[in-house]
BAMAR-404989 format. One line per 4 residues: number of its first residue (from 1); for each residue x, y, z of C-alpha. Coordinates in nm, 3 decimals. Layout:
BEGIN
NUM) X Y Z; ... $
//
This chain:
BEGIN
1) -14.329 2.895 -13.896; -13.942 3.030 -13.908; -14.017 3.188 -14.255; -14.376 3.307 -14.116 $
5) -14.170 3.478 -13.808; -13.878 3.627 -13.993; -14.145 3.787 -14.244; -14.365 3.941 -13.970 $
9) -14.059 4.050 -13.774; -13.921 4.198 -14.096; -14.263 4.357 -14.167; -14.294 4.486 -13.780 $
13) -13.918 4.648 -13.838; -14.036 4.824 -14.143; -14.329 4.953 -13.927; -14.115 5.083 -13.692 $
17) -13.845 5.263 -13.928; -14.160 5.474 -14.105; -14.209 5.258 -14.409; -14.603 5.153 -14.452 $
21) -14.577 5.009 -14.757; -14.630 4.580 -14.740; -14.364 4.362 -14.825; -14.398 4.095 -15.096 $
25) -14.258 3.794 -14.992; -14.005 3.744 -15.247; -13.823 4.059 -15.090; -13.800 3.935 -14.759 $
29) -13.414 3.828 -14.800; -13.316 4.165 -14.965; -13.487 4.349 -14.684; -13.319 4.096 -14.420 $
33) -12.991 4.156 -14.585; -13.076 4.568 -14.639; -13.171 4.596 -14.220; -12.867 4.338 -14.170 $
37) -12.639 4.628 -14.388; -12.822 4.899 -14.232; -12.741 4.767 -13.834; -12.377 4.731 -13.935 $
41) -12.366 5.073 -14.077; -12.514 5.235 -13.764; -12.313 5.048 -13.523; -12.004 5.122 -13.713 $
45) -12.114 5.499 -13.709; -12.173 5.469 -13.308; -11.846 5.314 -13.309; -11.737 5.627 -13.489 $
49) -11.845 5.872 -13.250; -11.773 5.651 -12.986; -11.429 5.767 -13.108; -11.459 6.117 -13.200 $
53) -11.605 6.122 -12.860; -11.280 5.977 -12.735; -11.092 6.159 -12.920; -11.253 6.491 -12.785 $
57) -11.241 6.441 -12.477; -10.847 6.377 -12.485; -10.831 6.657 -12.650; -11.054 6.838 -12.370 $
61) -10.810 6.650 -12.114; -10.452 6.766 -12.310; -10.587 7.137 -12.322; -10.697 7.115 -11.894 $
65) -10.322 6.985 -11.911; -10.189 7.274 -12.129; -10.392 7.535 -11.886; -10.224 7.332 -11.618 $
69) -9.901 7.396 -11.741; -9.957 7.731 -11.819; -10.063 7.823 -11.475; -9.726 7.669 -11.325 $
73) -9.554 7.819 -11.649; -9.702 8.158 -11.526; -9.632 8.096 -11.187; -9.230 8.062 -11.254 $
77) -9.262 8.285 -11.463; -9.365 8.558 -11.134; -9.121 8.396 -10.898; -8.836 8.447 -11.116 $
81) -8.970 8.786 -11.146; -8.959 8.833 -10.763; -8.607 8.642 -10.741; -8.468 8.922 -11.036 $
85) -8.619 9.174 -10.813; -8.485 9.063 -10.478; -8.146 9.021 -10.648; -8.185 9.364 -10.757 $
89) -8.211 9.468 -10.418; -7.969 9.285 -10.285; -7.734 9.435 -10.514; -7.841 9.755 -10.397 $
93) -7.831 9.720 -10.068; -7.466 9.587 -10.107; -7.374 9.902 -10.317; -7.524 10.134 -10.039 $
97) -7.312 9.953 -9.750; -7.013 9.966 -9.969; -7.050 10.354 -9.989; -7.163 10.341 -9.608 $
101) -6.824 10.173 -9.565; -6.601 10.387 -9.753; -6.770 10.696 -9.628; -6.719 10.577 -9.266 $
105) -6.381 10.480 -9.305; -6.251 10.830 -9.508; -6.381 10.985 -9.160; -6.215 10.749 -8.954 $
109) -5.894 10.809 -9.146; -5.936 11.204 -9.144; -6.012 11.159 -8.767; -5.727 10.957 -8.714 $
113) -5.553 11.241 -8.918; -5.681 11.550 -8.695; -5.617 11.341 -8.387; -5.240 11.301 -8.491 $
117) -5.188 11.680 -8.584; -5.373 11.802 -8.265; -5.140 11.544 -8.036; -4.825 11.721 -8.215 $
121) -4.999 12.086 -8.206; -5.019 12.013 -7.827; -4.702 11.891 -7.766; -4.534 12.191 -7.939 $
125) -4.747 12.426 -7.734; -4.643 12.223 -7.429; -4.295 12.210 -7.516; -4.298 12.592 -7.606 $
129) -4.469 12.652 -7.294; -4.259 12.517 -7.056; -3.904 12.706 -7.272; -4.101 13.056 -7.185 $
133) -4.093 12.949 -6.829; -3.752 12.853 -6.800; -3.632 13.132 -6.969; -3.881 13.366 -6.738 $
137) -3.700 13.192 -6.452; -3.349 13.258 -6.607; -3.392 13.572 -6.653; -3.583 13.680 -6.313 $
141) -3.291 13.437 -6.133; -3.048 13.651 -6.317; -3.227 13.997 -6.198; -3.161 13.893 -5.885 $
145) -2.801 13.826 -5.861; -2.775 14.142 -6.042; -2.980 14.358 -5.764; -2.811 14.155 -5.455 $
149) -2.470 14.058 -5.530; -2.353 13.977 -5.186; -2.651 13.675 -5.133; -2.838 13.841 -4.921 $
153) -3.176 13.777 -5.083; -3.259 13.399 -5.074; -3.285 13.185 -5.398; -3.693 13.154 -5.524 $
157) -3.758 12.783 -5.587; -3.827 12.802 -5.922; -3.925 12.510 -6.166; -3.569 12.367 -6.179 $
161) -3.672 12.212 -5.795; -3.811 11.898 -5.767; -4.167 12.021 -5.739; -4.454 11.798 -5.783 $
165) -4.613 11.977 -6.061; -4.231 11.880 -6.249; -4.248 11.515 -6.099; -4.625 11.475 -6.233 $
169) -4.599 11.607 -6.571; -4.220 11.445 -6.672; -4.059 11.525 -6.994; -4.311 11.670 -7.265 $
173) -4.084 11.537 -7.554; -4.248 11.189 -7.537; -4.596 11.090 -7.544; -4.770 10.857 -7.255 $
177) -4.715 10.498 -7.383; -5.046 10.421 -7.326; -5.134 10.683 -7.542; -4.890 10.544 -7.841 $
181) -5.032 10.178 -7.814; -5.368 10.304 -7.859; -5.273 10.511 -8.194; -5.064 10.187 -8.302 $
185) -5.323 9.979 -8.227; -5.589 10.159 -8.391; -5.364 10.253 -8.671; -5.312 9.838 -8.701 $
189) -5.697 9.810 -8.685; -5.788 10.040 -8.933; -5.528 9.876 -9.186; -5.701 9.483 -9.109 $
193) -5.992 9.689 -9.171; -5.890 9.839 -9.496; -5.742 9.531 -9.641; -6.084 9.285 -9.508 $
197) -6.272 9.582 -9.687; -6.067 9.542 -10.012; -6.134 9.144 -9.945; -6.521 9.240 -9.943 $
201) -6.501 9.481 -10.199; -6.354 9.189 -10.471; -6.587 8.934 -10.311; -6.865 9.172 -10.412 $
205) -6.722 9.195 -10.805; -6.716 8.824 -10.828; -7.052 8.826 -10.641; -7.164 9.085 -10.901 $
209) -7.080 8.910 -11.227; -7.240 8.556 -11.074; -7.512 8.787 -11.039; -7.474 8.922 -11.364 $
213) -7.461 8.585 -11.504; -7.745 8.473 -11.285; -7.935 8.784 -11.428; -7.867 8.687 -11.793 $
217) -7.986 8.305 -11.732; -8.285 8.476 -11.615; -8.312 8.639 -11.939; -8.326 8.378 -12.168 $
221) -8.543 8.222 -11.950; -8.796 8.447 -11.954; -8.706 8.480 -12.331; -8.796 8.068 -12.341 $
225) -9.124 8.112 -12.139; -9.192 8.392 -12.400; -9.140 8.161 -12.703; -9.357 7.895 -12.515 $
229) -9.583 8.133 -12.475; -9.572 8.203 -12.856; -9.658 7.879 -12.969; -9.944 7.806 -12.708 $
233) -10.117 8.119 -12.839; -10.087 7.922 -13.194; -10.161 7.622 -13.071; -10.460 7.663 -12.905 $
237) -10.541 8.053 -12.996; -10.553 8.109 -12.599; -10.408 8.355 -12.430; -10.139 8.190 -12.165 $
241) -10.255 8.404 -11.859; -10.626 8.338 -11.945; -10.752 8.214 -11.601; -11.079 8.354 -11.563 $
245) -11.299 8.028 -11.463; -11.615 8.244 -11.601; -11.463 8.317 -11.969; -11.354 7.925 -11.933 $
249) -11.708 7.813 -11.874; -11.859 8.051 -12.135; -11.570 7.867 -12.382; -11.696 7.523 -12.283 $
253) -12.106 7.626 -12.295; -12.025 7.778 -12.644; -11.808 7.482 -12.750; -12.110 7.249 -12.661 $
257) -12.345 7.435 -12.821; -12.127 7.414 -13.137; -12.083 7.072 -13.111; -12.515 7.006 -13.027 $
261) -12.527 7.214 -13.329; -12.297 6.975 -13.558; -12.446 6.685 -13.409; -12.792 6.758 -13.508 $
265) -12.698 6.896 -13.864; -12.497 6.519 -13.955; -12.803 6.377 -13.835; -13.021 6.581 -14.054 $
269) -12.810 6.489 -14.299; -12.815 6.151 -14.216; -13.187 6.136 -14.241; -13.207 6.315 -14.582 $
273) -12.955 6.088 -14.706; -13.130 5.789 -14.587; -13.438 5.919 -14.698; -13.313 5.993 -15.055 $
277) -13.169 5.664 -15.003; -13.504 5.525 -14.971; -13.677 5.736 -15.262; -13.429 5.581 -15.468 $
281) -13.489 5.241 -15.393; -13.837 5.301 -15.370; -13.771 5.462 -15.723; -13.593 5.115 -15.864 $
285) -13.826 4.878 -15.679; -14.128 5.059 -15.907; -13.875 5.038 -16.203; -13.880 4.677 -16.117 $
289) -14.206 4.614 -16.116; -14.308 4.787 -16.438; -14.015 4.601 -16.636; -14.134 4.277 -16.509 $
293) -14.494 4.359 -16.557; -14.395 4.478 -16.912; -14.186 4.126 -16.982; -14.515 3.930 -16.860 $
297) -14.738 4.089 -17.055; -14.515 4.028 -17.352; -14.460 3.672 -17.243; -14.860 3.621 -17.202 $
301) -14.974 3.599 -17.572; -14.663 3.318 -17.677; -14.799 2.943 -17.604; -14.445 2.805 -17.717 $
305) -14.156 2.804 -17.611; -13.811 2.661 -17.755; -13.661 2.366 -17.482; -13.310 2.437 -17.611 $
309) -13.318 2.751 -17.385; -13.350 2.649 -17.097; -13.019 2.460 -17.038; -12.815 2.786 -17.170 $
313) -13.026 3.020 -16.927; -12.995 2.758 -16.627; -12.622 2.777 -16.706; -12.594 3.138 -16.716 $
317) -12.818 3.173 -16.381; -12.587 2.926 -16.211; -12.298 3.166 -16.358; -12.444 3.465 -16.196 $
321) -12.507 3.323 -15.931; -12.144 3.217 -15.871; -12.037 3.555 -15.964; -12.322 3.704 -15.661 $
325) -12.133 3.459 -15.394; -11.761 3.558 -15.494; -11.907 3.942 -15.500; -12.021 3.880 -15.145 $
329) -11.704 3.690 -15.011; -11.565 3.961 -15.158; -11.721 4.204 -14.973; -11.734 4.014 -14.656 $
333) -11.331 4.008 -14.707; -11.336 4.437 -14.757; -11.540 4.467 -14.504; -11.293 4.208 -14.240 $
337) -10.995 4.420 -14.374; -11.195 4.759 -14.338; -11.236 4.650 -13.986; -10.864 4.562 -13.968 $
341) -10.769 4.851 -14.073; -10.956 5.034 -13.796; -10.799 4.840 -13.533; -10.440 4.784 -13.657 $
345) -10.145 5.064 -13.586; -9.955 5.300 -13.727; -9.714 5.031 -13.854; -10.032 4.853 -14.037 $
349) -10.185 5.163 -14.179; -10.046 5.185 -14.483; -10.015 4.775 -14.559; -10.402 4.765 -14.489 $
353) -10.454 5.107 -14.705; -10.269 4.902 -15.038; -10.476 4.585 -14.908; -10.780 4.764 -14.941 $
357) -10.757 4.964 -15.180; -10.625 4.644 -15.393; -10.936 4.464 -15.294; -11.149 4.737 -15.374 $
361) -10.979 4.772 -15.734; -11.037 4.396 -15.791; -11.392 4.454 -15.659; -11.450 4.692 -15.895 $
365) -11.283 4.526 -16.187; -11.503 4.168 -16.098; -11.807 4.405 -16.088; -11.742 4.580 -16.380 $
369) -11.647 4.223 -16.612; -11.964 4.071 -16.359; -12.196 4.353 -16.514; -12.079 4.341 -16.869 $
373) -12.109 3.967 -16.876; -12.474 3.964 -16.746; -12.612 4.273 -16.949; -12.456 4.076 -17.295 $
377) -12.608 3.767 -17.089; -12.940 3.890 -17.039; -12.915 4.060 -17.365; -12.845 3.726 -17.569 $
381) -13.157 3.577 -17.334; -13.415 3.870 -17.427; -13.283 3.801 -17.786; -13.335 3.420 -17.749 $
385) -13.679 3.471 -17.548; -13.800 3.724 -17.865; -13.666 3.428 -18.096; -13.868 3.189 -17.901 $
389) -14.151 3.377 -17.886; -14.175 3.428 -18.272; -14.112 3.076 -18.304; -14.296 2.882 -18.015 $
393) -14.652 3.094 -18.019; -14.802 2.790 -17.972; -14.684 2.633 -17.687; -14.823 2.725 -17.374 $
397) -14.665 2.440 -17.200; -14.325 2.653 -17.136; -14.539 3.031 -17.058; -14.476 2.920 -16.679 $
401) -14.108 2.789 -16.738; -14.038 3.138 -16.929; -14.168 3.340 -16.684; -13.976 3.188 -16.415 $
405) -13.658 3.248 -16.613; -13.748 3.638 -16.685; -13.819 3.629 -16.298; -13.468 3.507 -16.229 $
409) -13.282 3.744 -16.496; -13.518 4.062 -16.307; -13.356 3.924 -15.978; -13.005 3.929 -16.084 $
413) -13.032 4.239 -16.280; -13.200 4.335 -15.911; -12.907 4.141 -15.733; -12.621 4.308 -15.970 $
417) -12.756 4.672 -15.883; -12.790 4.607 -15.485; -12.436 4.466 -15.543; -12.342 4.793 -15.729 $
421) -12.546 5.045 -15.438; -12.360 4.802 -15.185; -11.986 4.836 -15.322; -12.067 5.216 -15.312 $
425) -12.173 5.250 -15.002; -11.870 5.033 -14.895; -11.674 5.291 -15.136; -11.829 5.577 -14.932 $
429) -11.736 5.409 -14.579; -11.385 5.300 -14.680; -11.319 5.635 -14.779; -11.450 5.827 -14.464 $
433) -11.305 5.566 -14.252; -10.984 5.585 -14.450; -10.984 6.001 -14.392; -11.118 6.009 -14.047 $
437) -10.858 5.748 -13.954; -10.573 5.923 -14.098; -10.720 6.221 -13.933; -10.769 6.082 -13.595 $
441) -10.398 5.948 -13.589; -10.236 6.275 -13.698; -10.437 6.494 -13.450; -10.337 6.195 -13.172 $
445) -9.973 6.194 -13.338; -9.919 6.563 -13.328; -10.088 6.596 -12.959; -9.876 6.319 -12.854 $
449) -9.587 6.461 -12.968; -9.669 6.846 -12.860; -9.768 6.678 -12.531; -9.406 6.525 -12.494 $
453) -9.207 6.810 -12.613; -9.397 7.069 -12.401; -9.343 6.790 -12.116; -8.972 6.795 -12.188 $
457) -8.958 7.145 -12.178; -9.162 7.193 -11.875; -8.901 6.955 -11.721; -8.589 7.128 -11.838 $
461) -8.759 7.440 -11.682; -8.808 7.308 -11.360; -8.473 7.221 -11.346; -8.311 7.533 -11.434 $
465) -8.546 7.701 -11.212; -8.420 7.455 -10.957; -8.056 7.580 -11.077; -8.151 7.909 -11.034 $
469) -8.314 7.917 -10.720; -8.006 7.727 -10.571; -7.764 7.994 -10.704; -7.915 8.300 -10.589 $
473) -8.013 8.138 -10.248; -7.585 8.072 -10.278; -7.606 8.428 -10.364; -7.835 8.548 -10.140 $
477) -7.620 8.362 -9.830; -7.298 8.527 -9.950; -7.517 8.825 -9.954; -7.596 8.743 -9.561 $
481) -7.246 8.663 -9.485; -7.131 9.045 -9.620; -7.386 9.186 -9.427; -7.264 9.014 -9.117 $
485) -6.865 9.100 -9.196; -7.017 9.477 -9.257; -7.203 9.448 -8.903; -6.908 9.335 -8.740 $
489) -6.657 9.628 -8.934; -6.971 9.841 -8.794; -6.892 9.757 -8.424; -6.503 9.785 -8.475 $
493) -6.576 10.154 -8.653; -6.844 10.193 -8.353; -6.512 10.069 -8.105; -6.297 10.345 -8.323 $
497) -6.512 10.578 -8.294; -6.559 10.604 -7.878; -6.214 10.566 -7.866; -6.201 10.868 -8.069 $
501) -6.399 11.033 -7.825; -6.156 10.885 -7.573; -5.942 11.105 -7.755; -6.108 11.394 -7.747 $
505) -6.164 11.396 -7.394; -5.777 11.329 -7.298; -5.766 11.622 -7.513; -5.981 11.841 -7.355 $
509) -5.817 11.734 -7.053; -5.475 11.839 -7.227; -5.587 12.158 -7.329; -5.749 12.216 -6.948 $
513) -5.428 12.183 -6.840; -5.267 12.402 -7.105; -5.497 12.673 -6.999; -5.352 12.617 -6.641 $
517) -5.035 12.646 -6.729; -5.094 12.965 -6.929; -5.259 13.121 -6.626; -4.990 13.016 -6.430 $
521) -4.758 13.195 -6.653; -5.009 13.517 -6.653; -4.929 13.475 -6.242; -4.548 13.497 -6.300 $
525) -4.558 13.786 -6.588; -4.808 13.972 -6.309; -4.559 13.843 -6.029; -4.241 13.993 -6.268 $
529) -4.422 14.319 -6.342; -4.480 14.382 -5.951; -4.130 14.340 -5.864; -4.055 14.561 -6.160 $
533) -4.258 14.837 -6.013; -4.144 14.771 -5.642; -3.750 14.747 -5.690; -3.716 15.017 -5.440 $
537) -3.864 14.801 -5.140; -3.689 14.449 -5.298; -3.697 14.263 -4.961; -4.066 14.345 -4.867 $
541) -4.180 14.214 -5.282; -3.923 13.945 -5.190; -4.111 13.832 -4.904; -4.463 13.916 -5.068 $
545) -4.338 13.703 -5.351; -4.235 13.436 -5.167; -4.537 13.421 -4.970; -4.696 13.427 -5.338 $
549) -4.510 13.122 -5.431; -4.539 12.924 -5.157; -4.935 12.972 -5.156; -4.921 12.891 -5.553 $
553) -4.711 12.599 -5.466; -4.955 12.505 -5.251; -5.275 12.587 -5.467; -5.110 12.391 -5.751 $
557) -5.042 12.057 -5.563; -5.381 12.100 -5.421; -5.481 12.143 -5.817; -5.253 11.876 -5.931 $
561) -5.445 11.672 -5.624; -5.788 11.728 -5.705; -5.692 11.685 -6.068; -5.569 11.300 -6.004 $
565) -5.870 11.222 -5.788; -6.073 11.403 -6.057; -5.938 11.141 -6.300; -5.924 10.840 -6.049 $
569) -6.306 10.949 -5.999; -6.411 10.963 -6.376; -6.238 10.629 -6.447; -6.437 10.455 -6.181 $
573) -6.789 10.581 -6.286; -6.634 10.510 -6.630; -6.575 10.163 -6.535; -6.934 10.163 -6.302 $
577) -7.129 10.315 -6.615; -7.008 9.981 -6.820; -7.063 9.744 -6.597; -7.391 9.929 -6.515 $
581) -7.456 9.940 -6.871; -7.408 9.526 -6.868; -7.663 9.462 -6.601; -7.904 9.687 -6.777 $
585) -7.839 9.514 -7.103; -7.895 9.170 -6.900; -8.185 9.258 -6.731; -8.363 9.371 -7.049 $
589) -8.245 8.994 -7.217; -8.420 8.859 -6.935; -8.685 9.081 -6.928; -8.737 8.994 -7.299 $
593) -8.711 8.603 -7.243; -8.960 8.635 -6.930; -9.192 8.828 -7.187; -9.231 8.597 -7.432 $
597) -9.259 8.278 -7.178; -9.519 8.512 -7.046; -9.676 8.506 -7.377; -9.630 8.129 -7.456 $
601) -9.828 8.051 -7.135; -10.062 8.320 -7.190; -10.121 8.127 -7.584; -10.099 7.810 -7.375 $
605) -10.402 7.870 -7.162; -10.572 8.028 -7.431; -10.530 7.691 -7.646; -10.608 7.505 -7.309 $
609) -10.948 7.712 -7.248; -11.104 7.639 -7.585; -10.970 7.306 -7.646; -11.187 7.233 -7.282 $
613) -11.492 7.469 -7.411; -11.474 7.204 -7.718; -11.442 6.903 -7.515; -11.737 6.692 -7.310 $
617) -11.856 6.794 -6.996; -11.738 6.448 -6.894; -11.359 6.533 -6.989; -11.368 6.933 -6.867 $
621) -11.381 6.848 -6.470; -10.947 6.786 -6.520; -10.749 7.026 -6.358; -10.503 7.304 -6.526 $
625) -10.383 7.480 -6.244; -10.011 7.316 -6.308; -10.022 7.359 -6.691; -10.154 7.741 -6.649 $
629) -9.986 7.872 -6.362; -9.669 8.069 -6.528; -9.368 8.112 -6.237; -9.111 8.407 -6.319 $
633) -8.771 8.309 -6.215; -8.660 8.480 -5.868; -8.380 8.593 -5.999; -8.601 8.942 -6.169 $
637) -8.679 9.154 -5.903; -8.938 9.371 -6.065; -9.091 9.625 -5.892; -9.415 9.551 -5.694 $
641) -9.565 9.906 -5.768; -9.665 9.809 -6.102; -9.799 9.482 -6.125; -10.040 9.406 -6.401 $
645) -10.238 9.067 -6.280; -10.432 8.856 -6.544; -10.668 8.653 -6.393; -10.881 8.353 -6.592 $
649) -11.117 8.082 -6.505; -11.154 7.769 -6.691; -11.503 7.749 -6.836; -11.476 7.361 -6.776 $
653) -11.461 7.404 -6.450; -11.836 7.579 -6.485; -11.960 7.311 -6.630; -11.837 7.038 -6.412 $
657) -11.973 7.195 -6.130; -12.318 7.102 -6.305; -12.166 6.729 -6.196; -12.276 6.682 -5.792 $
661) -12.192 6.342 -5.799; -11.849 6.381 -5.871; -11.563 6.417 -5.624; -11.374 6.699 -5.895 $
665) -11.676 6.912 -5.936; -11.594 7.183 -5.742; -11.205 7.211 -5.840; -11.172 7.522 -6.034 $
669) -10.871 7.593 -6.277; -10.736 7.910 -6.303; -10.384 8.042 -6.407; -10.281 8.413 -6.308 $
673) -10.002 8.569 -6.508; -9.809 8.855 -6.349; -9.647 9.110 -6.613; -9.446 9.392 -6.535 $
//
C-alpha cells in the first residue's frame, strides 16, 4: 500500500507540475529523488531571494540613512552659512562704531580745542578791556588836575573805588576754579576715554583674527561638506540637496518596476530552463527506451546463454553500485559544505571555498575514473553478451537472466548520467552561490564600511560644528560686551557734550557781559567827548557828569543785580528741569510696567474665557471676578478725562445661568480693565 501511495502521489505531483505523460513504475525512485532535488533547489532559490530581498532592503534602509544624513549635512551646512553671515555683520557693525567712535571723539577733541582758545580769546579781550578803562580814567583824572589845580572840582569815583561791579568781577587774570576743574576733569575724561578706546580698539584686532580664524575653520568646513558631497554624488549618483518627496517616489515606483521587471524575466528564464531541462530528459528517457528495446530485441532470438557471466556482471553491478552510494555521500557531503558555506563568515569563506572546491575536484575526478570504469565495464559485458549470444543460441533458459542484466547495465548507464546532470547542476549552484555570496558580502562589506566612515565623519562634524558654534557665540558675547563699553563711552561723550553746551552758554554769558562792558565804555568815550566840548562851563558838565555816574552806578548794580538773580533763576529751573525730567522718566517706567500688567491680565482673561467656553457647563458656574479684576497701583494718578474702560463677561457665567437649581447660577464674572 506504501509503494501504491508513493506512486500515485508521485503520479498526482507530475499532474500538477504540467507533465501528462504516465510513469512506469520502475521510475518511481528517480522521479522521487528528481522532485526530492527539485524541492531543495527551489527552497534554496527562495532562500536566495529571501536574501537578495534582505539585502535590498538594507540597502533601501542605508540610502533613507544617507538622505538622512544629507538633510542634517545640508542643514549645517545653511547654519554655518547664517553664522559666517552674522559674523560678517558683526564685524561690520564693530567697524562702523569704531569709526562712530573716532569720529565722535576728533570732535570732542576739536571742541575741547575751540573751547580752550575762545576761554583765552575772552580773557585777553577782558583783560584788554578793563587796561582801556584804566587808562581812560588816568587820563580824564589827569585832565582834571590840569583844568582845576587848586581842588576845587571834586574827585569822580572812578573804577579804582571799591565799586560793586570791581568786587563782582575780581581779577580777570585767573579763571573761576570751577571753571578749571571742569576743563581738568573733562580733559582727564577724555584721556580714560582715549586710552579704554585704544583698549577696545586691540580687543577688536584680537577679536578680528579669532574671527579670521573662525572664518577659515569655516572654510574648510564647508570645503569637507563639499568633498562629502562629492563622493555621495558617486556613491549613490544623487544629488545631496535632492529632497523633493515627489521625484523620491517617482525613484522608488521606477525602481520597483525595474525590479517586477527582473523578477519576471529570471522566472521566464527559470521556466525555459526547466523546460529545456525537461525536453532533455524527456529526450534521454526516449533514448533509453529505444536502446533497451534495441538490446531486447537482439537478446530475443539467443536461447543460450554462458553461466560464467553472470558472476563477473553481478560483481561489476555490485561495483557500480558502490561507486553510485560513494557518488551520493559525496554529494550529500558538497551539498552539507555548500550549505556551510552559506552560513559561515567572513573568516570561513575562503576555508569552505578550498573545501569545496576540493570536494568538487575529487567529485569530478571519482566521476570521471566512475564513468571510464563502467563504459570499459559495460563495454567488456556487451562484448561478453555478443560472445554469449554466438555461443549459447540455444539456451533459452538464461533469455530472462540476460535481460535482467542488460536491464541493470541500462540503469546504471541511466544512474551514471543523472549522477553526471546532478554534479552539474550542483556545479551550476556552487558557482552562483559561490558569486552571489562573494557578492553579497562585498556590497554588505563596503556599505558597512561607507556606513561607518560617513558615521565618523558625521560625528567629527557635529563636533566641530559644536566648536564652532561655541566660539562665535564667545565671539558674538565679546561682540555684546563692546557694544555695551561703546554705549557707555556714548553716554560719557553724550555727558561731554552738554557740558560743552554748558560751555557755550557761560560763554554767551561772557560775551553778554563783554558787550556790557563795551557799551559802558561807549558811555565814558560819549561822557569824555561832552566834557571836551563843554570845557567852558566845567562845573555845570561836572555836575551833569556826576549825576551821569551816579545814575550809571546805579543802573549797573541794578544790572549786576538782575544779572545774579538772572543766574540764581536759570540754575534753579536748571536744577527743576532735571529733577522734572526724573519724574517724567519715572512715570513713563511705570507707565510702561502698568501697561504690560495691563496686558498680562488682559491675555489672562482671554486664556480664562476660552479655557471656560471649553470646559462643562458643570465646571463654568466658578467665579473669576478675583483672577480678572486688574488693580493699578495708587501711586499713578492718571488723568480721569481719558479713561478707556474694557468691559467683558464670562460666557460661563451664560451658561450656568441655564442651572436654576444651583445656588452659583446667577454669579456673573466679569473683569474691567482701565487703560490710560
Amino acid at each position: 500500500m506504501s509503494i501504491a501511495g508513493n506512486f500515485s502521489q508521485l503520479q498526482r505531483q507530475l499532474y500538477l507540475l504540467g507533465y501528462s505523460q504516465q510513469l512506469p513504475e520502475e521510475g518511481v525512485p528517480l522521479v522521487s529523488t528528481l522532485l526530492k532535488d527539485m524541492q531543495a533547489s527551489l527552497d534554496r532559490v527562495k532562500e536566495l531571494e529571501d536574501t537578495n530581498l534582505k539585502l535590498e532592503r538594507e540597502e533601501r534602509t542605508s540610502r533613507a540613512g544617507g538622505e538622512k544624513y544629507k538633510s542634517e549635512l545640508h542643514a549645517l551646512r545653511t547654519e554655518n552659512n547664517s553664522m559666517r553671515t552674522e559674523v560678517l555683520n558683526y564685524t561690520r557693525e564693530l567697524d562702523a562704531l569704531r569709526r562712530e567712535a573716532r569720529g565722535e571723539a576728533y570732535k570732542t577733541a576739536k571742541v575741547q580745542d575751540d573751547l580752550k582758545l575762545e576761554n583765552m580769546r575772552i580773557r585777553a579781550e577782558h583783560a584788554e578791556t578793563r587796561r582801556r578803562l584804566d587808562e581812560c580814567q588816568k587820563r580824564l583824572e589827569a585832565r582834571i588836575s590840569e583844568q582845576d589845580p587848586g581842588g576845587r572840582i571834586p574827585q569822580i569815583v572812578t573804577n579804582r573805588q571799591p565799586l560793586a561791579f570791581a568786587r563782582n568781577t575780581g581779577a580777570p587774570a585767573s579763571p573761576p576754579p570751577a571753571i578749571v576743574d571742569l576743563v581738568d576733569l573733562s580733559s582727564r575724561r577724555i584721556n580714560a576715554l582715549e586710552e579704554e578706546i585704544e583698549h577696545l580698539e586691540t580687543k577688536l584686532r584680537s577679536t578680528g583674527s579669532e574671527l579670521s580664524a573662525t572664518q577659515i575653520e569655516v572654510k574648510e568646513r564647508d570645503l569637507e561638506i563639499q568633498r562629502l558631497n562629492n563622493e555621495f554624488r558617486g556613491a549613490n549618483g544623487s544629488k545631496l540637496h535632492d529632497t523633493d518627496s515627489v521625484t523620491r517616489l517617482n525613484d522608488q515606483i521606477d525602481y520597483l518596476h525595474e525590479r517586477a521587471e527582473t523578477l519576471e524575466r529570471e522566472c521566464r528564464e527559470q521556466r525555459e530552463q526547466f523546460q529545456k531541462e525537461k525536453e532533455e530528459l524527456h529526450k534521454r528517457w526516449v533514448h533509453t527506451e529505444n536502446e533497451r528495446v534495441r538490446l531486447s530485441e537482439r537478446t530475443t532470438g539467443s536461447p543460450t546463454t554462458s553461466a560464467i557471466a553472470s558472476p563477473v556482471v553481478s560483481g561489476e553491478t555490485e561495483r557500480l553500485r558502490a561507486e553510485c552510494a560513494n557518488i551520493k555521500s559525496l554529494y550529500a557531503q558538497t551539498r552539507d559544505q555548500l550549505q556551510e558555506l552559506l552560513k559561515s563568515g567572513n573568516a570561513d569563506t575562503l576555508r569552505a571555498r578550498e573545501q569545496a572546491k576540493s570536494a568538487e575536484t575529487l567529485l569530478q575526478k571519482e566521476l570521471d575514473e566512475t564513468q571510464k570504469t563502467s563504459q570499459s565495464t559495460i563495454a567488456k559485458l556487451r562484448a561478453e553478451v555478443a560472445e554469449l549470444q554466438t555461443q549459447a543460441k540455444d539456451a533459452p533458459a538464461f533469455k530472462e537472466l540476460a535481460k535482467s542484466r542488460e536491464k541493470q547495465i541500462i540503469a546504471l548507464t541511466e544512474q551514471a548520467g543523472r549522477n553526471e546532470l546532478k554534479l552539474a547542476k550542483l556545479e551550476t549552484e556552487l558557482n552562483k552561490a559561490q558569486a552571489g555570496a562573494s557578492d553579497a558580502r562585498e556590497s554588505a562589506s563596503a556599505r558597512q564600511a561607507q556606513y561607518e566612515s560617513t558615521l565618523d565623519e558625521y560625528r567629527q562634524l557635529i563636533e566641530q560644528h559644536r566648536k564652532l558654534d561655541r566660539s562665535v557665540k564667545q565671539a558674538v558675547s565679546e561682540v555684546a560686551e563692546l557694544q555695551k563699553k561703546l554705549d557707555e563711552r556714548d553716554h560719557k561723550l553724550s555727558d561731554l557734550t552738554r557740558r560743552c553746551d554748558e560751555y557755550r552758554m557761560a560763554h554767551k554769558q561772557s560775551a553778554s557781559e563783554l558787550r556790557a562792558c563795551r557799551r559802558t565804555l561807549d558811555n565814558y568815550s560819549g561822557d569824555l567827548n561832552t566834557l571836551r566840548d563843554a570845557h567852558a562851563n566845567a562845573q555845570r558838565d561836572v555836575d551833569r557828569l556826576r549825576e551821569e555816574l551816579e545814575q550809571t552806578t546805579r543802573l549797573r548794580q541794578a544790572v549786576e543785580m538782575s544779572k545774579d538773580d538772572y543766574k540764581r533763576q536759570l540754575l534753579k529751573s536748571l536744577s527743576e528741569s532735571d529733577s522734572h525730567r526724573s519724574l517724567v522718566e519715572h512715570l513713563q517706567a511705570e507707565r510702561r510696567a502698568l501697561r504690560v500688567q495691563v496686558k498680562a491680565q488682559f491675555h489672562l482673561s482671554q486664556r480664562l474665557e476660552q479655557r471656560l467656553e471649553t470646559l462643562d457647563p458643570m465646571y463654568a458656574h466658578e467665579p473669576l471676578s478675583d483672577e480678572l479684576s486688574v488693580r493699578l497701583p495708587t501711586s499713578l494718578h492718571l488723568p480721569p478725562s481719558r479713561p478707556r474702560v474694557i468691559s467683558r463677561t464670562s460666557s460661563a457665567a451664560h451658561s450656568a445661568r441655564s442651572f436654576d437649581d444651583t445656588p452659583l447660577a446667577e454669579e456673573s464674572t466679569s473683569s474691567s480693565i482701565s487703560l490710560p
